[in-house]
C-alpha positions in Angstrom: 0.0 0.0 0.0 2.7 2.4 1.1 5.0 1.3 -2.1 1.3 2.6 -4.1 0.6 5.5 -2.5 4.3 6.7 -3.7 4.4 5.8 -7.0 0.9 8.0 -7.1 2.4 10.7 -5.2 5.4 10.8 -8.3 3.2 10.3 -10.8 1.0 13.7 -10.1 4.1 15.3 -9.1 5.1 14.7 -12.6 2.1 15.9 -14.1 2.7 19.1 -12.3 6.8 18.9 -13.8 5.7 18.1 -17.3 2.4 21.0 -16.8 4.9 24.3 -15.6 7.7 22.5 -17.6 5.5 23.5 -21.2 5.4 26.9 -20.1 8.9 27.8 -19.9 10.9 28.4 -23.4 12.5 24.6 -23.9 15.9 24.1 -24.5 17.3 22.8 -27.8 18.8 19.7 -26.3 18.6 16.6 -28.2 16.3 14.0 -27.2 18.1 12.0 -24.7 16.8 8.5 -24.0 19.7 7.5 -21.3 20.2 9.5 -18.0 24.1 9.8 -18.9 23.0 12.7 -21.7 19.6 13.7 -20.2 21.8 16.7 -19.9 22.4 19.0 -22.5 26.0 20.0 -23.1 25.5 23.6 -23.4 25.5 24.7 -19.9 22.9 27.6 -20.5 20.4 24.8 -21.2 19.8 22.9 -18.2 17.0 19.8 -18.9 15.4 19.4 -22.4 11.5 18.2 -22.8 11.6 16.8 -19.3 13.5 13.9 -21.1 15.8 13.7 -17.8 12.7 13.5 -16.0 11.6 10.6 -17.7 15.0 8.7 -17.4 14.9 9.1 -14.0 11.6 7.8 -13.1 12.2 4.9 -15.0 15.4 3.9 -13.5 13.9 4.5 -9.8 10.9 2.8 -11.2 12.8 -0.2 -12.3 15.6 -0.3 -9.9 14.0 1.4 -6.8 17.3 2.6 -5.5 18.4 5.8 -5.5 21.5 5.9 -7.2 20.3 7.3 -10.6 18.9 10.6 -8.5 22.4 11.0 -7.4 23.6 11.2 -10.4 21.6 13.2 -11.5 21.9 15.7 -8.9 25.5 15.5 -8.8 25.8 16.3 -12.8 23.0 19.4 -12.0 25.3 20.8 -9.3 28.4 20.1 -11.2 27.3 23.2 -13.6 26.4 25.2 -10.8 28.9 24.9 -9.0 31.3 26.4 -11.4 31.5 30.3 -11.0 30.8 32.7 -13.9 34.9 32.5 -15.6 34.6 28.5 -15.4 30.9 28.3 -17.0 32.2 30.5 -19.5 35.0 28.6 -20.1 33.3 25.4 -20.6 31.1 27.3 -22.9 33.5 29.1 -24.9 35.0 25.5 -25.5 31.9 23.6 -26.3 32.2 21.5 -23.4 29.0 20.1 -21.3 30.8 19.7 -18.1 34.4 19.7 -16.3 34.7 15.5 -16.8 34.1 16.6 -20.3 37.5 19.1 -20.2 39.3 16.3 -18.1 38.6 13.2 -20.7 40.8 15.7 -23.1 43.5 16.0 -21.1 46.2 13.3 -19.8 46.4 12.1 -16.0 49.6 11.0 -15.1 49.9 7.1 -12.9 51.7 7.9 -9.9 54.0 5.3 -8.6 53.2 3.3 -5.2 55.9 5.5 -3.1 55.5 9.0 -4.4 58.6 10.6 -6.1 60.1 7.4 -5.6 60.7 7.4 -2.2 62.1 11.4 -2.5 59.2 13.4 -1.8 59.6 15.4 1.6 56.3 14.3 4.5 52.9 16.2 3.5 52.3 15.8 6.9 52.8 19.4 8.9 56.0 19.5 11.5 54.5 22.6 13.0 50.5 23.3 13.7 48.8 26.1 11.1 51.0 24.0 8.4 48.5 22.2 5.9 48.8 18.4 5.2 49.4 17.9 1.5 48.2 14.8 1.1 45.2 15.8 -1.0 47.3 18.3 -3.3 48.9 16.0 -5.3 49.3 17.2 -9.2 48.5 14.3 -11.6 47.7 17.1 -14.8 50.2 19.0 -16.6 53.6 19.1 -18.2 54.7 15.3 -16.8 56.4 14.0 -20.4 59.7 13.7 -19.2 58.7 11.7 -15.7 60.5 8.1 -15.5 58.8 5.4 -13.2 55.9 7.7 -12.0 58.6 9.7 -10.2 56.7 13.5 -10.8 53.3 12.2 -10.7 51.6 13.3 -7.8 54.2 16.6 -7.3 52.9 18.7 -4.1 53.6 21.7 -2.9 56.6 22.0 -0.9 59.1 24.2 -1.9 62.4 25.8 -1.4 65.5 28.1 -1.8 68.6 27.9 -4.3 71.5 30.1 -4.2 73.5 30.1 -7.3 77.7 31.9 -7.8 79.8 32.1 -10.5 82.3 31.3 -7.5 84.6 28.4 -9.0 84.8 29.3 -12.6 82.6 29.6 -15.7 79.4 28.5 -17.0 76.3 29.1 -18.8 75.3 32.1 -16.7 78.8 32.7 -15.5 80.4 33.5 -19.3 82.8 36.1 -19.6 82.3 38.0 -16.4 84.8 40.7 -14.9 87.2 38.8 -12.3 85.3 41.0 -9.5 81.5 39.1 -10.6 82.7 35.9 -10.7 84.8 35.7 -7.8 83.8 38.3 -5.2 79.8 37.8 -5.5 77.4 37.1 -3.9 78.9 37.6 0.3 76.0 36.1 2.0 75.2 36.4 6.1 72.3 34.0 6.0 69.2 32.6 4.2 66.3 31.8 6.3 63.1 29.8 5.6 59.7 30.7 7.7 56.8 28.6 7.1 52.9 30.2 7.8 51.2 28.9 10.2 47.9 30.9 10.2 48.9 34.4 11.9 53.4 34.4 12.0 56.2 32.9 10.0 58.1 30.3 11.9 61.9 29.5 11.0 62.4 26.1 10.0 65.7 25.5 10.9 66.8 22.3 8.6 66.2 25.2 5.2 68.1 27.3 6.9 71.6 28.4 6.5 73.7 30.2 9.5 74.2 30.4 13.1 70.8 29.2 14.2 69.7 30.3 18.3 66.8 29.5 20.4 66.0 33.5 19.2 66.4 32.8 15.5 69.2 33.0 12.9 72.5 35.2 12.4 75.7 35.4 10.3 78.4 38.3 9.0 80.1 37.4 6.1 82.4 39.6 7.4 83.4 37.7 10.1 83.1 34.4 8.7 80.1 33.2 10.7 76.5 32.1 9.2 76.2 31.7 5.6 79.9 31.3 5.5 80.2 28.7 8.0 77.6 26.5 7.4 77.0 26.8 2.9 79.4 23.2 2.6 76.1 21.5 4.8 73.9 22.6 1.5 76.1 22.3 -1.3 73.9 21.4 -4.2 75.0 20.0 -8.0 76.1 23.0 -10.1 75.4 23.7 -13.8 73.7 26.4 -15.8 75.2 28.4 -12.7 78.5 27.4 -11.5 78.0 26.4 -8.0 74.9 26.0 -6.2 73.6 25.8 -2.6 70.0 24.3 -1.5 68.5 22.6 1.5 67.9 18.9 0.2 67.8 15.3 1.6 66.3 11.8 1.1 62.1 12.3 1.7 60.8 12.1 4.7 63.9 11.9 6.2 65.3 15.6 4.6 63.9 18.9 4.8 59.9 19.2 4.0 60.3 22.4 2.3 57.5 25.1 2.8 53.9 24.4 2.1 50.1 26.0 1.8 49.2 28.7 3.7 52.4 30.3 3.7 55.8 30.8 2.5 58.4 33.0 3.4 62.7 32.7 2.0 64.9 35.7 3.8 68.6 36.2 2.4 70.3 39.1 3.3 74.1 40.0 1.8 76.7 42.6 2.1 77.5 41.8 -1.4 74.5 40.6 -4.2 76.0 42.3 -7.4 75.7 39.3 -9.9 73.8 35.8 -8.8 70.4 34.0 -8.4 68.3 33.1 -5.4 65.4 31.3 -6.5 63.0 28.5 -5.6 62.4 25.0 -6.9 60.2 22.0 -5.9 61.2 20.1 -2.8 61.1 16.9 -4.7 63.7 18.4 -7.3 66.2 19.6 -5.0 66.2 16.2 -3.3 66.8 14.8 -6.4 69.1 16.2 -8.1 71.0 16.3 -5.0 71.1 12.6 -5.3 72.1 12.6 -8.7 68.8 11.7 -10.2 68.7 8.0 -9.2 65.6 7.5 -11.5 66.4 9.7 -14.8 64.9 13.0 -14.4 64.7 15.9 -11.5 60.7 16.4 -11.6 61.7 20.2 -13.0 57.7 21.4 -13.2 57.8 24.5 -11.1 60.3 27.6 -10.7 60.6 30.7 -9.2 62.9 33.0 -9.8 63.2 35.7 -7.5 66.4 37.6 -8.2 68.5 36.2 -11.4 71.1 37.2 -13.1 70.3 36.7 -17.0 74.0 36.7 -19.0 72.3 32.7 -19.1 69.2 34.0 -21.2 71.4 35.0 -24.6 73.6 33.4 -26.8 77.1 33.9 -26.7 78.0 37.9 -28.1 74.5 39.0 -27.8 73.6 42.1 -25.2 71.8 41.1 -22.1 68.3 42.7 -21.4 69.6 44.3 -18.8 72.7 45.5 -17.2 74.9 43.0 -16.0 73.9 43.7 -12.3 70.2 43.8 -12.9 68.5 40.7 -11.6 65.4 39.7 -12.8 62.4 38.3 -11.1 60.7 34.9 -13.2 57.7 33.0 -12.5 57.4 31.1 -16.0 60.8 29.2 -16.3 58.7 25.7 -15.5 55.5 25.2 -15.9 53.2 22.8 -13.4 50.1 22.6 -14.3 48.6 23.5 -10.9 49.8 26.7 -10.4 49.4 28.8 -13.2 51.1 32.0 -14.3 49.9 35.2 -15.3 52.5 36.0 -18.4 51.1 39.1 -19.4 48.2 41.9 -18.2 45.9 41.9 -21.2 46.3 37.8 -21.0 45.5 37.8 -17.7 42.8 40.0 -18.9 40.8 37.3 -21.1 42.3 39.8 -24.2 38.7 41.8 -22.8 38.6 45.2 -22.8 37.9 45.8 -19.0 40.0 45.1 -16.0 38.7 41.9 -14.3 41.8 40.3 -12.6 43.6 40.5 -9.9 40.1 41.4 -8.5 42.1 43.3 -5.3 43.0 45.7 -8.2 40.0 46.6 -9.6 38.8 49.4 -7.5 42.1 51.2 -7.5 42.1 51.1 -11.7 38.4 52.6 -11.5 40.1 55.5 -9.7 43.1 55.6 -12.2 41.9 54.2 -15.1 45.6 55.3 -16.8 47.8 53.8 -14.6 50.0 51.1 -15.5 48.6 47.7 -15.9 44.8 48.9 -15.7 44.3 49.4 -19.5 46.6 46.9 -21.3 44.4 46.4 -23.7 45.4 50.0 -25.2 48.3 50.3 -27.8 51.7 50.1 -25.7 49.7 50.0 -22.7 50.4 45.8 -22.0 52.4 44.8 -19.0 54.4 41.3 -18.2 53.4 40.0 -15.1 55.5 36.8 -14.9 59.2 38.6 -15.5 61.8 37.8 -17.7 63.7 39.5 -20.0 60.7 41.3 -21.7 59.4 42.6 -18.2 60.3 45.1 -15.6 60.3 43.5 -12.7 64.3 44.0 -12.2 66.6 44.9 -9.4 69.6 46.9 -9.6 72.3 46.0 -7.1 75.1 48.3 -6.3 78.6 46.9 -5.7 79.4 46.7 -2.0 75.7 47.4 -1.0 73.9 45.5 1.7 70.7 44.1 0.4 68.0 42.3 2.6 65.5 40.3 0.1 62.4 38.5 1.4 60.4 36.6 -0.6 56.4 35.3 0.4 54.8 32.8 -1.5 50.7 33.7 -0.6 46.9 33.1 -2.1 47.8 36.7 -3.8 51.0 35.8 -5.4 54.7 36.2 -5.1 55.9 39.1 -3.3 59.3 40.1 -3.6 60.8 42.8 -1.2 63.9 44.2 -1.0 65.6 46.6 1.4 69.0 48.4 1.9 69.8 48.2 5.8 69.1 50.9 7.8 72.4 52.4 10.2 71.1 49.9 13.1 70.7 46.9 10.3 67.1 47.1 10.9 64.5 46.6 7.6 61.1 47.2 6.8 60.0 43.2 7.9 60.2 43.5 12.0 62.5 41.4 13.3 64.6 40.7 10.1 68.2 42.6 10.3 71.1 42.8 8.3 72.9 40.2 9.9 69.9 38.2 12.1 66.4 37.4 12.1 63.7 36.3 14.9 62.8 33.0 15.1 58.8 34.5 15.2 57.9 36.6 12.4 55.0 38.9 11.9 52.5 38.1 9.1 53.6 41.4 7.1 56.0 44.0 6.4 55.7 47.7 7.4 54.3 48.9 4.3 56.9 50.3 1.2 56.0 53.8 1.0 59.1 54.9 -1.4 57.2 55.8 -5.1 60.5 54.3 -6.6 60.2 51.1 -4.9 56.2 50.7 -5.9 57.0 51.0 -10.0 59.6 47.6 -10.8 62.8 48.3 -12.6 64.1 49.3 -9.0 67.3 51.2 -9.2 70.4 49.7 -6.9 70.1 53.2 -4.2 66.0 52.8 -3.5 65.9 52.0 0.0 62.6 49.6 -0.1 60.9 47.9 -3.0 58.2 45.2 -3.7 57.5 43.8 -7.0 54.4 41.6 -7.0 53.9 38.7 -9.6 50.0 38.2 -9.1 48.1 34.7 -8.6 45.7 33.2 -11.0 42.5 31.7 -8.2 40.1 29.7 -9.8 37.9 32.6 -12.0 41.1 34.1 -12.8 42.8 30.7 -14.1 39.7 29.9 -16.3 39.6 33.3 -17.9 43.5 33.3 -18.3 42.7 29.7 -20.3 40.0 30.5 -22.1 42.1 32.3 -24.5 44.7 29.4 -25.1 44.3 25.9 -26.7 43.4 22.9 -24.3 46.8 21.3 -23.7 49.0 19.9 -21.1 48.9 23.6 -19.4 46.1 25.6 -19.8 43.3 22.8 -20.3 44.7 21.8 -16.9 44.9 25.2 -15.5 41.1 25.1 -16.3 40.4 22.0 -15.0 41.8 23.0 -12.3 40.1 25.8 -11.5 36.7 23.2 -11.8 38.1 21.1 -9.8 38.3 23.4 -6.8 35.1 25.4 -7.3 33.2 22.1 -7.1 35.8 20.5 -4.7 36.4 17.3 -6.2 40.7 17.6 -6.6 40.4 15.5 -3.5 41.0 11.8 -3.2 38.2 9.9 -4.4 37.1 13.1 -6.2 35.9 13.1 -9.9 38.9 15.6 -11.1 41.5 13.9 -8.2 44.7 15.3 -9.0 43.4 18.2 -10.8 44.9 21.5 -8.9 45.0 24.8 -8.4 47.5 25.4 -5.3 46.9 28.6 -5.3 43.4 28.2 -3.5 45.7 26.3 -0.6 47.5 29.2 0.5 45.9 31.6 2.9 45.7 36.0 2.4 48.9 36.8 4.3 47.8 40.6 4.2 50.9 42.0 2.1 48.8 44.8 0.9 46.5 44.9 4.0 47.6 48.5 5.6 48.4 49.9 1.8 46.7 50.1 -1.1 49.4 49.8 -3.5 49.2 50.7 -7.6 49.4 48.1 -9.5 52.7 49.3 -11.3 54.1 46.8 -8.5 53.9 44.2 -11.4 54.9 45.3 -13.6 55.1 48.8 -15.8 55.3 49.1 -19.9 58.6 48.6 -21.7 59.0 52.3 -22.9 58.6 53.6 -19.3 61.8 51.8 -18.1 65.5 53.1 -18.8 67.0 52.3 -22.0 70.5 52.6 -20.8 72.7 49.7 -22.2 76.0 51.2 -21.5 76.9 47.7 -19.5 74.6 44.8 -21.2 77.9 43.3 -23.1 81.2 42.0 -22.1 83.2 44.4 -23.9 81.3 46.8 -21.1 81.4 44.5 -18.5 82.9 46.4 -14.7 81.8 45.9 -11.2 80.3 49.5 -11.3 77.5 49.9 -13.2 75.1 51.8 -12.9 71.4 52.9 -14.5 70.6 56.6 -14.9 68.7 57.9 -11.8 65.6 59.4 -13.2 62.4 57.0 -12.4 62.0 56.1 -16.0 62.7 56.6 -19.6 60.9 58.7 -21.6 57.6 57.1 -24.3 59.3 55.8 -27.2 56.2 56.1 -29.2 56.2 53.0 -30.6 53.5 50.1 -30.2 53.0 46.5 -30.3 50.4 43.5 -30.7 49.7 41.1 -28.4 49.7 37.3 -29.1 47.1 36.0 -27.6 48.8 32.5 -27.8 52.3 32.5 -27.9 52.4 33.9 -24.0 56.4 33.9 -24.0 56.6 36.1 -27.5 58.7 39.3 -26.3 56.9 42.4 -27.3 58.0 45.2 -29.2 58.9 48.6 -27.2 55.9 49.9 -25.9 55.3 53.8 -25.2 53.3 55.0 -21.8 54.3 56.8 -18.6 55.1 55.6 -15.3 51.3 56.0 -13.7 51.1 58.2 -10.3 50.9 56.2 -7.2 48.7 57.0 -4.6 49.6 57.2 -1.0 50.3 54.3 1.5 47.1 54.1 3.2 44.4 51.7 3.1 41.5 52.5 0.5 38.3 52.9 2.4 36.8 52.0 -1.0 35.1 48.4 -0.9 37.2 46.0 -2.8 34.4 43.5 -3.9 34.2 42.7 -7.4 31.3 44.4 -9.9 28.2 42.5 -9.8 28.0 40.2 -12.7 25.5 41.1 -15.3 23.4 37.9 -16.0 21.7 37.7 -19.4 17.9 36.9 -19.4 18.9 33.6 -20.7 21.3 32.6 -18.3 18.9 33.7 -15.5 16.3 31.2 -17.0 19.1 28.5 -16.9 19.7 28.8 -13.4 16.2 29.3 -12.3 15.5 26.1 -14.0 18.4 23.9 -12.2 17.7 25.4 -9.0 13.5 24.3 -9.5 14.9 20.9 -10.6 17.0 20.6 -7.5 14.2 21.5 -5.8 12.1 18.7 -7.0 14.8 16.3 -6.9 14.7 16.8 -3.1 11.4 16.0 -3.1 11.5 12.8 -4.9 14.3 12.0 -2.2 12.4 12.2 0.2 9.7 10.0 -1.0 12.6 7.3 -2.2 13.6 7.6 1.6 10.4 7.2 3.2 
């Protein structure tokens, strides 16, 4: 009787479906007679003719179970779930649904002992750490893996510092006697990991005197850096010798994870050189020598380089010889995608979408470098290299203290010349120490010179930000690109977190945006900083090139003073898909930068203008849902 009195209870219920169903405009889905297409693909149209309606009474009819409703609801949500850059993605690309996107794609087979026995511990050493268990990268550029070494790469990264100490070298060619044997002098390299509110030191990827207060070293007395660099020697190549903090897995350094990184180095001496980051898993093995074939190389970051590397023998560096560069693009993951340029990061669109912290100061300077980059000249580079201006020029004999965060905002990298005491910006990091404890933040950089890139060696404090892509911004940055190994797996994901299935057992496991992992650390919290801290237009940076070539070569170079060169008044295309094209000279000015306080403005993002036939869509999933529930219930009782 019960069993009866249900199946009437569906059956007028689906009178009343098929009855409000007529009088909405149908969809132009294809008859579907299976409830694996009862959906269309276009995610605008929701259900067609009630045929999804019909599959599924049938299979709860003939099954009565209620696995078909799950389905059902789970492929309903699935759409829904997806915010307005990802929909648009899988529209733009004529895809029904993320699986859809992810059956294009190739998923790596990780091996039974991830990075073959290499990896460092997901698991935390300090609490506010995150477990990294569920971050593991099966999607992206994994050709070159041997015995499902890569597969499965997570986020735990760390420092390299690379001389021209010990003779030449791809980077190290035909340098003065002073470059290649008297820089960089080094007091000590620090690494903090986030825990939730302060940087901790983590003293086995660190390198100097280390105290119950923190960490300390001189160069010039020999201590720190000096004392303890043969513990982290590392194997040399494009750079003549190399230092990094590596080991055997879980039995070597873990490297620093989501919600937080933080990598101090300060020197008396950082004229020519590189500190930048790798993957945890590639330090540990190439530091063994690569026992399986390959060093997982999928992620870089490049925080202060020197580029005589970047061109052939007898060609002119981009820079001078003692301008490092900051790059973000040198390896490519496939879970934590790059920017490359302003109008790409831009969806090629005419209005300023992303980074969305950004968008209310370009409303208030709608000329200001970076907001407009769709305008002739008016494109930026966001990831570095040679064709950006995110440079540093270090002075000879000039003590430098970098610090570089890895946040959910981006990479931040600051640099500061010593005050008399040795005191920075950063509270508690000095010249020659740094506290164990850490404050989330900096004191904001208030110096107009030091907010613009191409930083000039006698600016006393300077950030350059490389931003994030999150979710909506990675799906817009693909939409724009082919699907392959990168950005189809940038996209996916993107999906993958906004309907939070990356974890394991999840429909996109191993589809990842790390990004979403790492918490706010408030860099930009008491300042409202203009967005020339990416990055500023080719033409508005000095032209000088008076030591870019050996014949030039000294150990005291030195740019023009003046903030910025003048417009060239020349112009270039972008290329929407060959990201790392260098652009022509482009002509603007170096924007105006507004003062160091905190915009009382709200920060939240436009609201999004829904079409009338969108709004249908999602009125129409949301009353399916509804009914769904209903059915559930009666299933259940």
């Amino acid at each position: 009787l019960k069993s009866l009195q249900q199946l009437e209870m569906i059956t007028f219920r689906t009178s009343i479906l098929a009855f409000s169903w007529l009088s909405l405009p149908h969809c132009l889905a294809d008859v579907a007679e299976s409830l694996d297409a009862a959906l269309c693909v276009d995610d605008d149209c929701i259900l067609g003719d009630g045929n999804a309606l019909n599959a599924l009474q049938t299979s709860v009819t003939a099954g009565g179970g209620v696995d078909a409703l799950h389905l059902l609801q789970a492929r309903s949500r699935d759409l829904m779930d997806l915010k307005p850059e990802c929909r648009a993605y899988l529209q733009k690309k004529k895809l029904g649904r993320p699986s859809d996107l992810a059956r294009l794609l190739k998923k790596c087979s990780m091996a039974a002992e991830p990075g073959a026995g290499f990896a460092p511990d997901p698991r935390p050493g300090i609490p506010g750490a995150l477990n990294t268990t569920e971050m593991s990268c099966q999607y992206g550029n994994f050709q070159n893996d041997k015995k499902g070494t890569c597969c499965g790469l997570r986020p735990h990264f760390n420092w390299v510092v690379a001389t021209c100490k010990g003779g030449e070298s791809l980077f190290c060619r035909n340098l003065p006697k002073c470059a290649q044997e008297s820089t960089p002098n080094i007091n000590y390299v620090a690494s903090y990991q986030y825990n939730g509110s302060h940087f901790i030191l983590q003293d086995e990827s660190s390198a100097g005197d280390l105290t119950p207060g923190g960490i300390a070293g001189s160069f010039a007395n020999g201590t720190g850096w000096e004392k303890k660099k043969a513990k982290f020697k590392w194997q040399g190549g494009d750079w003549t010798t190399k230092y990094a903090p590596w080991g055997h897995g879980h039995n070597g350094p873990r490297g620093l994870t989501p919600p937080g990184a933080l990598w101090v180095l300060s020197a008396d001496n950082f004229y020519y050189g590189a500190l930048y980051m790798l993957s945890q898993l590639t330090l540990n093995l190439q530091g063994n020598r690569n026992p399986t074939g390959t060093n997982c190389w999928l992620w870089e970051l490049d925080a202060v380089e020197g580029s005589m590397g970047w061109v052939p023998e007898g060609k002119a560096m981009p820079g001078h010889l003692n301008q490092l560069y900051a790059t973000n693009n040198a390896a490519i993951s496939g879970c934590m995608p790059v920017a490359y340029t302003a109008l790409q990061t831009n969806g090629g669109r005419h209005n300023f979408t992303f980074p969305a912290e950004f968008q209310d100061y370009c409303r208030a300077n709608p000329k200001a470098a970076g907001c407009a980059p769709w305008e002739p000249g008016k494109n930026v580079w966001w990831s570095g290299g040679a064709q950006s201006s995110q440079r540093f020029e270090n002075k000879w004999d000039t003590p430098y203290v970098f610090a570089v965060v890895v946040d959910q905002k981006g990479y931040w990298i600051y640099r500061w010349i010593p005050d008399a005491s040795g005191s920075t910006g950063w509270p508690g990091i000095e010249r020659t120490r740094s506290a164990r404890v850490l404050p989330a933040r900096p004191k904001p950089v208030t110096d107009p010179r030091g907010l613009a890139t191409d930083v000039r060696g006698d600016v006393q404090e300077a950030v350059i930000l490389q931003p994030s892509l999150l979710p909506e911004s990675a799906c817009l940055r693909a939409s724009m690109e082919a699907i392959n190994f990168q950005f189809g797996s940038d996209a996916l994901g993107a999906m993958a977190h906004e309907t939070d299935a990356y974890r394991r057992g999840g429909a996109l496991e191993g589809a990842q945006n790390w990004w979403s992992h790492f918490a706010d650390t408030g860099q930009d919290r008491d300042a409202q900083y203009p967005l020339s801290i990416a990055g500023i237009p080719k033409s508005a940076m000095s032209g000088d090139t008076s030591c870019n070539k050996p014949a030039d070569f000294s150990c005291g170079c030195s740019q023009p003073s003046n903030a910025a060169a003048q417009p060239t008044g020349s112009t270039s295309a972008e290329s929407k898909n060959e990201p790392l094209k260098a652009e022509a000279p482009e002509a603007t000015s170096v924007p105006p930068t507004l003062p160091p306080t905190k915009s009382t403005a709200s920060k939240e993002m436009p609201a999004e203008t829904v079409s009338p036939e969108r709004s249908l869509a999602n009125g129409k999933a949301q009353w399916l849902l509804g009914l769904l529930g209903l059915y559930a219930a009666d299933i259940a009782g």
